[in-house]
C-alpha positions as CSV (number, residue, x, y, z in Angstrom):
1,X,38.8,23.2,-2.4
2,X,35.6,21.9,-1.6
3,X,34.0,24.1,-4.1
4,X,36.5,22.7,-6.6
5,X,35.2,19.4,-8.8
6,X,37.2,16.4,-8.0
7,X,39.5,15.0,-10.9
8,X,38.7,12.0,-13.0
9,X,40.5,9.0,-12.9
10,X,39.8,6.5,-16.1
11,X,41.6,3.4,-17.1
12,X,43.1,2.2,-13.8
13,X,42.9,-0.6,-11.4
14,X,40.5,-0.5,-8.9
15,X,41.8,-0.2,-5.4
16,X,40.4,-1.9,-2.8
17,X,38.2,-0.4,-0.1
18,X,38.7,-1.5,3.4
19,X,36.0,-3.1,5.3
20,X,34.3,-0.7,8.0
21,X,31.7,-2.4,10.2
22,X,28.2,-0.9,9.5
23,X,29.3,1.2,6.4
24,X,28.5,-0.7,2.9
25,X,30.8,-0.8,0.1
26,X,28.9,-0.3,-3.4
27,X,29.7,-1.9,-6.6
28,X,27.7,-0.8,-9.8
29,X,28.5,-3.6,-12.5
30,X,27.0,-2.4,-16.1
31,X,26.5,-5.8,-18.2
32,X,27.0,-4.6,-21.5
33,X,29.6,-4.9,-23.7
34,X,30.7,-1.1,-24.3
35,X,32.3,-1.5,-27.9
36,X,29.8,-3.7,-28.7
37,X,27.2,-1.4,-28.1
38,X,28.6,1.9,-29.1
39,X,29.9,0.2,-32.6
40,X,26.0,-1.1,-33.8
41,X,25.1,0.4,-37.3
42,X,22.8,4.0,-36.6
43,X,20.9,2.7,-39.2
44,X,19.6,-0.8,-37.4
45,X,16.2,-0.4,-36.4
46,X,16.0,-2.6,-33.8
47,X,17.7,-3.4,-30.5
48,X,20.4,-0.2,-30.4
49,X,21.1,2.5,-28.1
50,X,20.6,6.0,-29.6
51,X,23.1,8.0,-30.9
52,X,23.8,11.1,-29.4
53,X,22.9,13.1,-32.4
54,X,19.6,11.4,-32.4
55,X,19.0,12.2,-28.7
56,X,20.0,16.3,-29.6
57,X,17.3,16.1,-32.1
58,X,14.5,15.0,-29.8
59,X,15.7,16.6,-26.7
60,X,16.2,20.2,-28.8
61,X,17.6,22.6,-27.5
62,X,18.5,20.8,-24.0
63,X,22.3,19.5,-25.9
64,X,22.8,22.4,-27.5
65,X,25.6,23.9,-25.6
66,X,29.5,23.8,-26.1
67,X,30.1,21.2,-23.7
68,X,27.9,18.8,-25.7
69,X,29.4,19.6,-29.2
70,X,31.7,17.4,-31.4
71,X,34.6,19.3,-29.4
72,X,34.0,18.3,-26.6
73,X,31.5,14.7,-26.3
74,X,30.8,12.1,-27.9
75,X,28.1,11.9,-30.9
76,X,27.6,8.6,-31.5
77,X,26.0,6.2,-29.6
78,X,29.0,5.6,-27.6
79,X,28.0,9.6,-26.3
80,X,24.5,7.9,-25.5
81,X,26.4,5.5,-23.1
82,X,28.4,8.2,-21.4
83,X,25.3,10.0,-20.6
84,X,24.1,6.6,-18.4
85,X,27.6,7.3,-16.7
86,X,27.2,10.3,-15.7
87,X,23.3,10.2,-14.7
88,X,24.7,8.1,-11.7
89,X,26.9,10.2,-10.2
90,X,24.4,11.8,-8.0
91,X,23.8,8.8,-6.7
92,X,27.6,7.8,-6.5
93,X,27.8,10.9,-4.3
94,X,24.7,10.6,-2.1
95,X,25.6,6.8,-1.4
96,X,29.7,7.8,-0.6
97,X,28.6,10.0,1.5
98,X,26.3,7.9,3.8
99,X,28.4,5.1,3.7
100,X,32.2,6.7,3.5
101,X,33.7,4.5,0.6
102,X,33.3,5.4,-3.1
103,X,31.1,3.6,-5.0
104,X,33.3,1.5,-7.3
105,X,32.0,1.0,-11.1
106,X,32.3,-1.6,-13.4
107,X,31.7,-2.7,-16.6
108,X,31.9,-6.2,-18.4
109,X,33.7,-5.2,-21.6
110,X,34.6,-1.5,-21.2
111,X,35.8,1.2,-23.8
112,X,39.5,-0.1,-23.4
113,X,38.3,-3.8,-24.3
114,X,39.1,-4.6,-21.0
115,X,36.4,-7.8,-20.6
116,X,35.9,-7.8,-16.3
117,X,33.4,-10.9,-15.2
118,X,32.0,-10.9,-11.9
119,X,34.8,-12.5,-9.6
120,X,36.6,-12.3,-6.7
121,X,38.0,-8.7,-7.9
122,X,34.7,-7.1,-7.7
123,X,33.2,-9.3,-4.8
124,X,36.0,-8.8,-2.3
125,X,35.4,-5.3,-1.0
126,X,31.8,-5.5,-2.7
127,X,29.1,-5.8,0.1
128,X,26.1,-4.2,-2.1
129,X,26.8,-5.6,-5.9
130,X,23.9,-3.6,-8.2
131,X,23.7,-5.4,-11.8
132,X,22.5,-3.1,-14.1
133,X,21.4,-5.1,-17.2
134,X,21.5,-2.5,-20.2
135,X,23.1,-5.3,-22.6
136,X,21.0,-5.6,-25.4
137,X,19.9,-9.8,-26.2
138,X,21.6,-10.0,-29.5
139,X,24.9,-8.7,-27.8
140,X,24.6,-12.6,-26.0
141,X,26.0,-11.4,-22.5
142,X,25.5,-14.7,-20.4
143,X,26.8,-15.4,-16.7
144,X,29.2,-18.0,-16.5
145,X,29.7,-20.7,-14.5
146,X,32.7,-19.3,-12.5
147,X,30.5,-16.0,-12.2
148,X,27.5,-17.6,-10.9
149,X,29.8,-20.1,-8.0
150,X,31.7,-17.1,-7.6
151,X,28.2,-14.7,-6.3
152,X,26.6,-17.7,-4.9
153,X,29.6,-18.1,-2.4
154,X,30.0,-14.1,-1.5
155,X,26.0,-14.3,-0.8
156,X,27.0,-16.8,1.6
157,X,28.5,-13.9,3.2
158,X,26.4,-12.1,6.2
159,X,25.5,-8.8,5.2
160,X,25.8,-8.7,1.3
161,X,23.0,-7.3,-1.2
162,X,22.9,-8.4,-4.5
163,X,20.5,-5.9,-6.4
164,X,19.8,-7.0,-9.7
165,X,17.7,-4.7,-12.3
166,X,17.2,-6.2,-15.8
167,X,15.5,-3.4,-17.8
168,X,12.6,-3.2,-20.4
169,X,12.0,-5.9,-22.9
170,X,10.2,-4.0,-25.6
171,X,8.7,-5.6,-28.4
172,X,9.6,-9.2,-27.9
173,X,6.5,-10.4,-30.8
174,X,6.8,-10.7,-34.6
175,X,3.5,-9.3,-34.3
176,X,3.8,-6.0,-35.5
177,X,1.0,-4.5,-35.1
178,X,1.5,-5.2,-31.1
179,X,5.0,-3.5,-31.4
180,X,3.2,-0.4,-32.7
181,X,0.9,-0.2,-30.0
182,X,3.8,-0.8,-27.1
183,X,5.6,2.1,-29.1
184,X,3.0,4.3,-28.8
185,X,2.3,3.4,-25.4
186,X,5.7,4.6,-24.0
187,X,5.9,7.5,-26.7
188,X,9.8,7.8,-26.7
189,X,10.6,8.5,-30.2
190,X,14.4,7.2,-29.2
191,X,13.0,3.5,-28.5
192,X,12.9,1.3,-31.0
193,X,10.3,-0.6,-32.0
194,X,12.2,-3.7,-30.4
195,X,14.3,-3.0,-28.1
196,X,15.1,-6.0,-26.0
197,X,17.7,-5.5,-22.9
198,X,19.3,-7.7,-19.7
199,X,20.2,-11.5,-21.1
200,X,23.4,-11.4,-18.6
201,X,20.4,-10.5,-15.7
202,X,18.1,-13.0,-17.0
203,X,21.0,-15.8,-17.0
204,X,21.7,-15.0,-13.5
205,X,18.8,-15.1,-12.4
206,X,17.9,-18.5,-13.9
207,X,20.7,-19.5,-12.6
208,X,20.3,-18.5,-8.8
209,X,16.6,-19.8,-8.7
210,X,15.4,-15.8,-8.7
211,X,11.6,-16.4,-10.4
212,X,11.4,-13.4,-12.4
213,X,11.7,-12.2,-16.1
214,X,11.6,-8.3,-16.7
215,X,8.5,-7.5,-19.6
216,X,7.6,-5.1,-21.8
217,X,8.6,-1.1,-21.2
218,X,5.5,0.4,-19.4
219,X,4.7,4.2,-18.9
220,X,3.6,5.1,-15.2
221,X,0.6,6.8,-14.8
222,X,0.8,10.5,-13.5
223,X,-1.3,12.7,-10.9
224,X,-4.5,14.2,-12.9
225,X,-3.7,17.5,-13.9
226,X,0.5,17.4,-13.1
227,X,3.5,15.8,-14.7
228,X,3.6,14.0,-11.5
229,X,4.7,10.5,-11.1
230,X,1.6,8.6,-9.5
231,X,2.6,7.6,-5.9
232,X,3.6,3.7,-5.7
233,X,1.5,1.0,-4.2
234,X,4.0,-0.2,-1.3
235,X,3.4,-3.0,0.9
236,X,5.1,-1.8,3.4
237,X,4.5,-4.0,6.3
238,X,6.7,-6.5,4.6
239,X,9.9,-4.5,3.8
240,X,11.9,-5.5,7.0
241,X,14.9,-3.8,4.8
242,X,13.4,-0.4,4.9
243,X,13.8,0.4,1.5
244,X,11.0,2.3,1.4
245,X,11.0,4.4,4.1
246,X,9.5,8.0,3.4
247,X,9.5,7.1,-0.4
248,X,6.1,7.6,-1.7
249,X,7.7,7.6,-5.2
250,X,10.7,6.1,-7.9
251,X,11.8,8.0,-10.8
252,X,8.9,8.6,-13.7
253,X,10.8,6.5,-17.3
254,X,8.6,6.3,-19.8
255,X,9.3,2.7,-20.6
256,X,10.0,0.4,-17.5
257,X,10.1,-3.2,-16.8
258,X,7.2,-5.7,-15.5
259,X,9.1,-7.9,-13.1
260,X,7.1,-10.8,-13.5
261,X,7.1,-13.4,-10.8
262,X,7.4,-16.6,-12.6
263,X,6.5,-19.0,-9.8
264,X,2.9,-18.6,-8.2
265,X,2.4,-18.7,-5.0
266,X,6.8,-18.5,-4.3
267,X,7.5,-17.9,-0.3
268,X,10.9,-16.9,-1.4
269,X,10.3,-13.8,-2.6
270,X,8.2,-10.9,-1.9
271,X,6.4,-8.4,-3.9
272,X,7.3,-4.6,-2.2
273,X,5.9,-2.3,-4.6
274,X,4.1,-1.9,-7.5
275,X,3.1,1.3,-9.8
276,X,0.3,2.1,-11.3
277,X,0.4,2.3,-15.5
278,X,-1.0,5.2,-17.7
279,X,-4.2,3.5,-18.7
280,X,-5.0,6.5,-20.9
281,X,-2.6,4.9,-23.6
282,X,-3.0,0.9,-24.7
283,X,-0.7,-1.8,-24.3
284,X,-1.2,-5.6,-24.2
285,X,-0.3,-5.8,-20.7
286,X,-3.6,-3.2,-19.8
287,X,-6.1,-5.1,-22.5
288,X,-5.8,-8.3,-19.9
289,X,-6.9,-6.0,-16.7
290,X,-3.7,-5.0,-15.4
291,X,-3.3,-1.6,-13.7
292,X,-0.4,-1.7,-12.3
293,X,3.4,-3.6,-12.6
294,X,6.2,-5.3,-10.4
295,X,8.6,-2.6,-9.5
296,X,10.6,-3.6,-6.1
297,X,10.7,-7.2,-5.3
298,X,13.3,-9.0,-2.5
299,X,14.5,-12.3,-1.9
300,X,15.2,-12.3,1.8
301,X,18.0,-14.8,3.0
302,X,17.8,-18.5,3.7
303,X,19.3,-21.1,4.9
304,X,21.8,-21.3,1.7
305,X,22.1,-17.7,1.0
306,X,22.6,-15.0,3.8
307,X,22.5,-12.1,1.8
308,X,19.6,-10.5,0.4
309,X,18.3,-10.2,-3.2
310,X,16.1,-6.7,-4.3
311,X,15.0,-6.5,-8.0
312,X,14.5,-2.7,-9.1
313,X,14.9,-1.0,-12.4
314,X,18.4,1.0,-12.7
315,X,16.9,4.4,-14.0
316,X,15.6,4.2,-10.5
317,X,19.4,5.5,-9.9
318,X,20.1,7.8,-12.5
319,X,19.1,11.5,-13.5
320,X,18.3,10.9,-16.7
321,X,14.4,11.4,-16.6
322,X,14.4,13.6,-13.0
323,X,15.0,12.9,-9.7
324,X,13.2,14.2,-6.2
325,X,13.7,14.1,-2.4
326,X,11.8,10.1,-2.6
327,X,14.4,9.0,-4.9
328,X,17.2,10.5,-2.8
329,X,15.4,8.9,0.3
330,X,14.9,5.1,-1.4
331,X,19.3,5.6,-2.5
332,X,19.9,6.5,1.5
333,X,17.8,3.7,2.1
334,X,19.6,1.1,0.0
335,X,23.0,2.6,0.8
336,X,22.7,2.0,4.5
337,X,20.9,-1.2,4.7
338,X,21.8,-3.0,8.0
């Protein structure tokens, strides 16, 4: 049996995990509408998921096998979003394992139309809540109200982590010539020339006082002579959660986010990490002296709030672009933060 694949459950309510002291319960919450995603028009240029047919093409031959046929997948873009589901699941199983509960997953409008905000269903057997913000800005995802009372009261709550990761925002001018240049800095041919993600992240994060906006998609620089991820620039004396204990590295994505600290000189939160950028290829953010970007950032509690806040990009948890014994170290980390 243990050889044997579990079976899939879809469409069906959650069921509550039971608290066990010491052992964190996960919640993934995706912020994007599903069908409004998976139904833009393949022809847009701009601010749309790939289709899966387009990923085939570029990725050639990797798809090319029955199980990714017509048959048997999705080839639209609503395949595209699938494959973000199942590039967590190794991280679904590493963190189940280390904590003992399943790691429960969410979306806000899934592929049923079921529309789920952030409430007491999710936040009642929720003590690690991980926003990933893949909505695209046109789609107009915004936290509520009722959301933001309802997280601002269950981070009132010892021992909850609320991990929020807006991803890239990729050619935000009406410059074009800039957009170009950003394009050919991440060289993905399946990214737009704008391609603008996380307005549910960014509301909420106005809205609890976190001072960051995610910018630009930036390409990590490599070890000379490998395909090799350059190691990150950790301050480690600093990271009282241990996140990045024996993590030298995150996941390499050619496109990931600045998280840019928007208030100088904050006390409340704390830079962890940042990695260095492939200065080999030009981008706006390199022509003003930067080397390097935000990458891991945490609020630590206060007086108001005694759960913690960590910013991080989601591909950090997927398989999409790779995955080591450092990324499986930082997901133990997170997983079994005291």
């Amino acid at each position: 049996m243990n050889a044997m694949q579990l079976p899939r459950t879809y469409n069906q309510n959650h069921i509550p995990r039971k608290y066990t002291p010491g052992k964190r319960r996960i919640s993934i919450y995706w912020t994007w509408s599903y069908p409004w995603e998976a139904q833009r028009d393949p022809a847009a240029m701009e601010n749309r998921f790939s289709t899966m047919t387009e990923v085939r093409t570029v990725l050639w031959p990797a798809y090319e096998t029955p199980e990714w046929s017509a048959a048997q997948f999705l080839q639209g873009i609503a395949g595209t979003l699938e494959l973000f589901h199942r590039s967590t699941l190794s991280f679904q199983q590493i963190a189940g394992e280390a904590t003992g509960h399943p790691v429960a997953v969410f979306q806000r409008v899934d592929q049923a139309g079921y529309k789920l905000p952030i409430d007491e269903r999710i936040l009642a057997d929720t003590d690690t809540l991980m926003v990933f913000g893949l909505d695209h800005l046109p789609s107009e995802q915004e936290a509520t109200r009722d959301e933001v009372a309802s997280i601002r009261e269950w981070l009132k709550r010892e021992g909850t982590c609320l991990l929020l990761a807006p991803h890239h925002d990729v050619g935000f001018t009406s410059d074009m010539k800039q957009r170009q240049m950003e394009y050919l800095h991440h060289g993905d041919p399946l990214v737009p020339r704008q391609q603008r993600f996380a307005q549910y992240c960014r509301s909420l994060m106005a809205a609890l006082g976190v001072p960051v906006i995610n910018q630009y998609g930036l390409r990590p620089a490599v070890v000379k002579g490998t395909k090799e991820i350059a190691p990150l620039t950790a301050l480690r004396d600093i990271d009282k959660l241990g996140l990045l204990n024996n993590v030298p590295t995150f996941n390499f994505h050619p496109h990931l986010p600045h998280y840019e600290i928007t208030e100088k000189n904050s006390k409340a939160i704390h830079l962890l990490a940042r990695q260095p950028i492939d200065l080999d290829r030009p981008h706006p953010f390199t022509a003003t002296g930067n080397t390097e970007f935000n990458c891991l950032l945490w609020m630590p509690p206060t007086q108001e709030r005694a759960g913690d806040i960590v910013l991080v990009d989601s591909t950090n948890f997927t398989t999409l672009f790779g995955g080591d014994e450092s990324l499986r170290h930082f997901w133990k980390n997170l997983a079994t933060v005291k």
